[in-house]
C-alpha positions in Angstrom: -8.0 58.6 -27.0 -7.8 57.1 -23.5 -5.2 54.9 -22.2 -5.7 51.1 -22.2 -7.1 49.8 -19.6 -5.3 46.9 -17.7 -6.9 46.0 -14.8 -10.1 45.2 -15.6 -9.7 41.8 -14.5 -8.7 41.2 -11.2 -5.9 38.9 -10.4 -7.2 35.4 -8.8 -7.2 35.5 -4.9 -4.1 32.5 -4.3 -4.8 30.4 -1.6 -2.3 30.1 1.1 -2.7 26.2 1.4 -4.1 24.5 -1.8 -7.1 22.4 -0.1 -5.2 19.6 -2.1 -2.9 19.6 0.4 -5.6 19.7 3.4 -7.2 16.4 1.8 -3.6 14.8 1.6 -2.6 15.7 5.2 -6.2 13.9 6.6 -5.5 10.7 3.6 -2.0 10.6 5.6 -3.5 10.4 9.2 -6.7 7.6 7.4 -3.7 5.9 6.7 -1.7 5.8 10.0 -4.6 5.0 11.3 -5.4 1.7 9.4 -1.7 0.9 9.5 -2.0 -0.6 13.1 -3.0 -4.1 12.2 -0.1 -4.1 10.1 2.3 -4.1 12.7 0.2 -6.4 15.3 0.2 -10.0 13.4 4.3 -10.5 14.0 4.3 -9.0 17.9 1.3 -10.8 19.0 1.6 -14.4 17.4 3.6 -15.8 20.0 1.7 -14.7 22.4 -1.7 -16.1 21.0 0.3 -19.5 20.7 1.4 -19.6 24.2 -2.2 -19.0 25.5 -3.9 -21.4 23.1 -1.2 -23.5 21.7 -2.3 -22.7 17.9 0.1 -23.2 15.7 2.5 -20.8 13.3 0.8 -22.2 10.1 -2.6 -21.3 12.0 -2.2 -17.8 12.8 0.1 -17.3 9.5 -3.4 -19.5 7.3 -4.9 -16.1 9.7 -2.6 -13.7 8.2 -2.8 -15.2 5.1 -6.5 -14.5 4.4 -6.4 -10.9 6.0 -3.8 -10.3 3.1 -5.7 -12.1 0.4 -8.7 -9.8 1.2 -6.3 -7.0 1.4 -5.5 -7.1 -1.9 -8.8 -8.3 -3.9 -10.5 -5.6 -1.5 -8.4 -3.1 -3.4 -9.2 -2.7 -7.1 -13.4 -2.9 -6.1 -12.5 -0.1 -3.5 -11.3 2.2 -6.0 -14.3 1.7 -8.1 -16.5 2.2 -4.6 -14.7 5.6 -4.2 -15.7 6.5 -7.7 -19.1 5.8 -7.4 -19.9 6.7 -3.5 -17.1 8.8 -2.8 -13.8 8.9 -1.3 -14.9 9.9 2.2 -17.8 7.3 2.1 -15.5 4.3 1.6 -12.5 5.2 3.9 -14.9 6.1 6.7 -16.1 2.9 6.5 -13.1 1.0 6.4 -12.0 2.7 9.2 -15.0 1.3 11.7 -14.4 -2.3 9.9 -10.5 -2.3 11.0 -11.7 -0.8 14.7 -14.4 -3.3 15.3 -12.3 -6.7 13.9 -9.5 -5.5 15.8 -11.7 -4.6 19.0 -13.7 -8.4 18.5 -10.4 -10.4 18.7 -10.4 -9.7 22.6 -12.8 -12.1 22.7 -11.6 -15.3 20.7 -11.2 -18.3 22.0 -11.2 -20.8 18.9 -9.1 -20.5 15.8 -12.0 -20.4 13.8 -12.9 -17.1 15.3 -9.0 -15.3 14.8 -10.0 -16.3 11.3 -13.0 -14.2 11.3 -11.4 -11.3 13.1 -7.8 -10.7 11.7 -8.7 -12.2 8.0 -12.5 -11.3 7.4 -13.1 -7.8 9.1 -9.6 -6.5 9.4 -9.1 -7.7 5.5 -11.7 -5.9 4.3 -11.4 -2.7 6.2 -7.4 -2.6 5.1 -8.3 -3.4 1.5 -10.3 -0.8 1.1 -7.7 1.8 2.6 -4.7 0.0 0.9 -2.1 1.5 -1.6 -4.7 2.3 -4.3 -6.5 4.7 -1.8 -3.1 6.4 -2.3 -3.4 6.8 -5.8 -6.9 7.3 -5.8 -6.4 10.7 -3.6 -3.3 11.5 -5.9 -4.9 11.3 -9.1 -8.1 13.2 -8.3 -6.7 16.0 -6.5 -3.3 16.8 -7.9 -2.2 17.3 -11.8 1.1 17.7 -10.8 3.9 16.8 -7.9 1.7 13.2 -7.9 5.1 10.9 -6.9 5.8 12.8 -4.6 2.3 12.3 -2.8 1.7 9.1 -3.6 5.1 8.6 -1.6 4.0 10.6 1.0 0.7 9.0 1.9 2.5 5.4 1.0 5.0 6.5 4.0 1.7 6.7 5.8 1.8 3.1 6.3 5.0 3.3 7.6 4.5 6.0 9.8 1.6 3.6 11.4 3.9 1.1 11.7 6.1 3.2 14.0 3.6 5.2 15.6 1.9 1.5 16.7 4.6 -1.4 17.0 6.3 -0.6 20.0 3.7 0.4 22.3 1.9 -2.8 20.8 4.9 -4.8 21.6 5.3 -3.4 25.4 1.7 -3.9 25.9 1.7 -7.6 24.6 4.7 -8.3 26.9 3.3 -6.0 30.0 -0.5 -6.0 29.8 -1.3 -8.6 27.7 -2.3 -9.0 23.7 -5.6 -8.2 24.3 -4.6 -4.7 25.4 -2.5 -4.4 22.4 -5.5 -5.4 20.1 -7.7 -2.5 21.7 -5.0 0.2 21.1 -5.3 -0.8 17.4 -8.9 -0.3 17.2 -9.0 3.0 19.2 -6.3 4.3 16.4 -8.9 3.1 13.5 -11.5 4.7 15.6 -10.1 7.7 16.3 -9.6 9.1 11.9 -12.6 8.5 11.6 -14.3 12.4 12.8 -11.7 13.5 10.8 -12.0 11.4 7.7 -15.7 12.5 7.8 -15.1 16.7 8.8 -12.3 17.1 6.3 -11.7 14.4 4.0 -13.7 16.1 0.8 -14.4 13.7 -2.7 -12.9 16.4 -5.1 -11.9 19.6 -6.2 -15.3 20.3 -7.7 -16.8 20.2 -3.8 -14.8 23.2 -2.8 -14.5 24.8 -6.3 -11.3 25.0 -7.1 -9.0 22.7 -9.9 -6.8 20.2 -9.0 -3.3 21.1 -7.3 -0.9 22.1 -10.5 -3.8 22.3 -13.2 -4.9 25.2 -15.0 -8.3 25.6 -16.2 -7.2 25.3 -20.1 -6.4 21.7 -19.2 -9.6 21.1 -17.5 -10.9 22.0 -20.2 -9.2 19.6 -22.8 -9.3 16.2 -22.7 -10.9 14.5 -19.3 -7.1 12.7 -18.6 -3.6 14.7 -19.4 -1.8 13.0 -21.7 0.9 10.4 -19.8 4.6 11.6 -20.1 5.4 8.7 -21.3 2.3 7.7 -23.4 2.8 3.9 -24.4 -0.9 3.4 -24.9 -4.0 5.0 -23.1 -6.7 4.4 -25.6 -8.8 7.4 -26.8 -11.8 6.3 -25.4 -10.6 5.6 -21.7 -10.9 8.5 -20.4 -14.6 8.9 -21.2 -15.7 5.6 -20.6 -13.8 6.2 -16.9 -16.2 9.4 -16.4 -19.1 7.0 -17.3 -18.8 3.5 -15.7 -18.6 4.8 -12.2 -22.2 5.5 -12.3 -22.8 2.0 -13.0 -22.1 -0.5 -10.7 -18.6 -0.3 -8.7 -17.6 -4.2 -8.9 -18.3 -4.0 -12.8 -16.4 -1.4 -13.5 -13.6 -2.8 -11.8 -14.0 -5.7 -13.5 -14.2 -4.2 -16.8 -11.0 -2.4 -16.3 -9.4 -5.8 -15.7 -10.8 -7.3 -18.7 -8.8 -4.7 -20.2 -5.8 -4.4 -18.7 -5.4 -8.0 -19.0 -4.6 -7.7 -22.6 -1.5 -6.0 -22.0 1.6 -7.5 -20.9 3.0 -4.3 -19.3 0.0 -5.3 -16.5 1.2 -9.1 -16.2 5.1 -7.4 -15.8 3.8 -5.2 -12.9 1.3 -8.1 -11.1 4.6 -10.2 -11.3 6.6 -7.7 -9.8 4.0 -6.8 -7.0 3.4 -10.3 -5.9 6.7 -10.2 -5.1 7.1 -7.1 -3.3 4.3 -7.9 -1.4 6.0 -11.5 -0.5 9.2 -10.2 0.6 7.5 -7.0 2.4 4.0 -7.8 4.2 4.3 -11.3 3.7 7.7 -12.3 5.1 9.1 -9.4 6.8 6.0 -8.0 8.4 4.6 -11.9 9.0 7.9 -13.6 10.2 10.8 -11.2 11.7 9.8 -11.1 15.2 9.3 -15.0 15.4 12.4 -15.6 13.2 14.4 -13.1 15.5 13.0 -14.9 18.6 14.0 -18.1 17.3 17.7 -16.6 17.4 17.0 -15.5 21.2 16.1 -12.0 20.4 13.1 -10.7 23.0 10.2 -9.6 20.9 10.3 -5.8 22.0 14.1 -5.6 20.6 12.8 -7.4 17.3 9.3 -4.8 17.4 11.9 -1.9 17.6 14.0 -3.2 14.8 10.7 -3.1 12.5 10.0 -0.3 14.4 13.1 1.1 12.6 12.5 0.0 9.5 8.9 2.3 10.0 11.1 5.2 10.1 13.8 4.9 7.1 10.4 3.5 5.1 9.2 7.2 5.3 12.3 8.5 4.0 12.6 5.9 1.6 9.3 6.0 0.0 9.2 10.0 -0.5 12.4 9.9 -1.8 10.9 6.8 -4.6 8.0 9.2 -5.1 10.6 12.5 -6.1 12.5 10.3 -7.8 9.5 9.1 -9.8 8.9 12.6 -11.1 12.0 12.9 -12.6 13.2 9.6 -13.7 12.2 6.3 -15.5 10.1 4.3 -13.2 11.4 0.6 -14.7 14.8 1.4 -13.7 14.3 2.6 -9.8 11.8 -0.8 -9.7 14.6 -2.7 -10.7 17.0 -1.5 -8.2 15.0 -1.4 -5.7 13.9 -5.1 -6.0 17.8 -6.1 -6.6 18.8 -3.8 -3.4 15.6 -5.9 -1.8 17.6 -9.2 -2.8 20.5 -9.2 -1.3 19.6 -7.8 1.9 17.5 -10.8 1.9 20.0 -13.1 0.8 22.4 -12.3 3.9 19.3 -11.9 7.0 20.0 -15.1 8.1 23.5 -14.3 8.6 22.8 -11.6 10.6 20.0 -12.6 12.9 21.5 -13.5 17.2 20.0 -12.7 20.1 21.4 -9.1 20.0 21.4 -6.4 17.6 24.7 -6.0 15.8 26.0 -3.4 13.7 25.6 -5.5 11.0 21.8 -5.8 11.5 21.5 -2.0 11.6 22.6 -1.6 8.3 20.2 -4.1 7.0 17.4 -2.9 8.9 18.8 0.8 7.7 18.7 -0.6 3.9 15.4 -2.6 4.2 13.3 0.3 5.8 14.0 2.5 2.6 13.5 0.2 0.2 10.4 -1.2 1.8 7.4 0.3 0.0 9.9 2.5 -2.5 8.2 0.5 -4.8 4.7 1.9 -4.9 5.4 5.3 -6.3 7.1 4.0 -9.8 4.3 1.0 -9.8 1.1 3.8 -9.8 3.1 6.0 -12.5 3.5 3.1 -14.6 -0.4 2.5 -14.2 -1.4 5.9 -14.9 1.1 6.5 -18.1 -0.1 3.2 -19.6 -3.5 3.3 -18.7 -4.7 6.5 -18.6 -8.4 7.1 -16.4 -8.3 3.7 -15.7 -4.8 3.9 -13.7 -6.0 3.8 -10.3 -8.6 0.5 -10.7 -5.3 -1.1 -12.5 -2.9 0.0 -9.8 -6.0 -1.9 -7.6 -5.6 -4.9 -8.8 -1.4 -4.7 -9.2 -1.6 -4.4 -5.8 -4.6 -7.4 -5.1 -1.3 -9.4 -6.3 1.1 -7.6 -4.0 -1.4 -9.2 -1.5 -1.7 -12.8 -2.9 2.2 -12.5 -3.0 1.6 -11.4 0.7 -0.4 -14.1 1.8 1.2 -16.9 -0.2 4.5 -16.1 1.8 3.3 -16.0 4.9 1.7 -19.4 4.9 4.4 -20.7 3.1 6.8 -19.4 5.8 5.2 -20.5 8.4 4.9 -23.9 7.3 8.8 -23.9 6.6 9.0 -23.0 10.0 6.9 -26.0 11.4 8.5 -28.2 9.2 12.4 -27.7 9.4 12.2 -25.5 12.9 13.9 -22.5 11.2 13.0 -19.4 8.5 16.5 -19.7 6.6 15.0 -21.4 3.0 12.2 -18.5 3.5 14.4 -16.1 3.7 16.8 -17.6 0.5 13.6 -17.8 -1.6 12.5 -14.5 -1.2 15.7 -13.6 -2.4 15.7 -15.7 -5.7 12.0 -13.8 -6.0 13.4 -10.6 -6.0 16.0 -11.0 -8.2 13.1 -11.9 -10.8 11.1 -9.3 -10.0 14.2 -7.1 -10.9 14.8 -8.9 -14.4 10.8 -8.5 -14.8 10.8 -4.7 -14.2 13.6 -4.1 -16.1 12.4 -5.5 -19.3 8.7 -3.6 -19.0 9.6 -0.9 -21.2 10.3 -3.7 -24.3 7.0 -5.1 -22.9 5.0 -2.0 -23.2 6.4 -0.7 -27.1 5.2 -4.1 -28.4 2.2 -4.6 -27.2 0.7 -2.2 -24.7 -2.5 -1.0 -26.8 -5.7 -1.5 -25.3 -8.3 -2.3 -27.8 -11.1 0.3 -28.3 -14.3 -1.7 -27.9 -16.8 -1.8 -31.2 
């Protein structure tokens, strides 16, 4: 009788680098890439008004509609990447950011900053928001997906900082237009990149998700949540289905949905008002508020600048800490951290940095986009397949949030020549937005359930 045989099978040859981790690295640079507009509306709006005497509540109606189309942009982007592919849609949205921030050389009416920041720019930034994050997390890792989503979230951040203070010397040195040109050639430049490397799935290179194992491929189409409040049965095939049909009814659809479940009106709350304290406000309105106080714009650029750097920190940190702990409770604290630094800003703003306004700047930068990492876990526990169109339209509110503030602050401004009731109202918000998050567990055991159709 002859011995047993035991190595008939050969052990699986282990990649060194998971390609997972390939796709994530190019999603990082997409997003740095797209993350220059973000920094260029609060360095160059004093200039534009000092060349063409528009007003604040003109470039901020400006802002305001690039943000609006930021976030409705998002949840039909998501859908767009299911259907066409995830390369497809960020290419594209890459040239659309270039080419609106390469045409604004050339305004000369207020009409036509309208076009330019809000129209193109808006688009091409919606459709490489947040949710692209979540979108590259949930197709290519089963596991460790916090800690990316925080990762390619820092993305943003690290945009911020790559772009704000070379923007800000050029504004002051060369002029805006200059500035405008180095954001385009940074859209520009992803793109070879996003088109060589930045594959649709797993399935395109054969191999599994980063984490999975091919018994759970083989199970049910979505793993079960960690927390399951809800997921329906049928989600997860009707999510394999609908993106063959068209994108915009799908996302649509999923809405429909999703709107029958109050955990999704908690989180929409909640992300209008990160986005109104965040993009809205702070992005919008620091600079000029800091210039107000006598603060040259390149000190104020490096203070956000700052804030760039302790956001990366901050927002892989929110993603680890996702993993491992409720997400309700870090959204609370973060929003209440969130409120009182707002609370005492005006306090601290002069013409020159104090150590006081390190610490807040220190404070702010990690808690800046902590939030998005416990927002898309929430979305994917509750709603299963459909998690990253939801987290698309959560975040079309972070963007109305967004926009409402910075029109609103800017008028403030116009009206009682100073940002201090902005900055006291965003706190107020944020203390809400703490109570909100706080109580979404409660929300989610009565009445998170989405119906299975007839």
């Amino acid at each position: 009788m002859s011995a047993p045989e035991t190595t008939q099978t050969p052990a699986p040859v282990r990649r060194r680098i998971h390609p997972a981790w390939t796709v994530a690295a190019v999603a990082f640079l997409a997003l740095v890439g797209a993350a220059g507009f973000r920094a260029a509306p609060g360095v160059l709006m004093v200039p534009l008004q000092d060349e063409f005497g528009w007003s604040t509540t003109v470039l901020s109606a400006a802002v305001s509609i690039n943000l609006v189309l930021f976030g409705l942009t998002a949840p039909f982007a998501a859908a767009l990447m299911e259907r066409f592919g995830i390369r497809a849609v960020t290419a594209v949205a890459l040239v659309l950011i270039g080419a609106g921030s390469a045409l604004t050389v050339f305004v000369t009416q207020s009409w036509q900053i309208l076009l330019t920041w809000g129209l193109l720019i808006g688009l091409g930034t919606g459709s490489m928001a947040l949710v692209f994050a979540a979108t590259i997390a949930n197709t290519w890792f089963a596991k460790s997906r916090g800690l990316v989503i925080g990762i390619l979230t820092a993305g943003s951040a690290a945009g911020q900082l790559v772009f704000l203070p070379f923007i800000a010397v050029l504004a002051q040195d060369s002029g805006w237009r200059q500035a405008s040109l180095l954001i385009a050639a940074g859209a520009f430049a992803v793109v070879p990149l996003v088109l060589m490397f930045l594959k649709n799935s797993p399935a395109d290179v054969g191999v599994l998700p980063y984490g999975a194992t091919p018994a759970a491929v083989a199970g049910p189409a979505d793993p079960a949540p960690t927390e399951p409040v809800s997921a329906e049965p049928a989600s997860a095939d009707r999510a394999s289905a609908e993106p063959r049909r068209n994108a915009a009814v799908r996302a649509l659809q999923v809405l429909k949905r999703a709107s029958k479940v109050r955990t999704f009106w908690a989180l929409v709350a909640g992300f209008a008002i990160c986005g109104a304290t965040t993009n809205g406000l702070i992005g919008t309105h620091f600079i000029p508020s800091a210039h107000d106080h006598g603060m040259p714009e390149t000190t104020a650029a490096g203070l956000l600048a700052v804030v760039g750097i302790f956001d990366i920190a901050g927002t892989i940190a929110s993603g680890w800490l996702t993993d491992r702990f409720n997400p309700r409770i870090l959204l609370a604290v973060y929003y209440q951290f969130r409120g009182i630094g707002l609370l005492v800003l005006p306090l601290l703003l002069s013409a020159t940095v104090q150590p006081s306004m390190i610490v807040f700047v220190v404070i702010y930068g990690l808690d800046w986009v902590a939030t998005v990492p416990p927002t898309a876990a929430i979305c994917r526990q509750v709603f299963g397949a459909d998690g990253s169109v939801v987290f698309g339209w959560v975040f079309a509110a972070h963007q109305l949030g967004a926009a409402a503030a910075a029109l609103a602050a800017g008028a403030i401004r116009d009206a009682t020549g100073q940002y201090t009731y902005a900055w006291f109202a965003a706190a107020a918000m944020c203390t809400i937005a703490a109570v909100i998050s706080a109580t979404i567990r409660k929300h989610a055991r009565e009445t998170d359930t989405v119906p299975v159709p007839a």
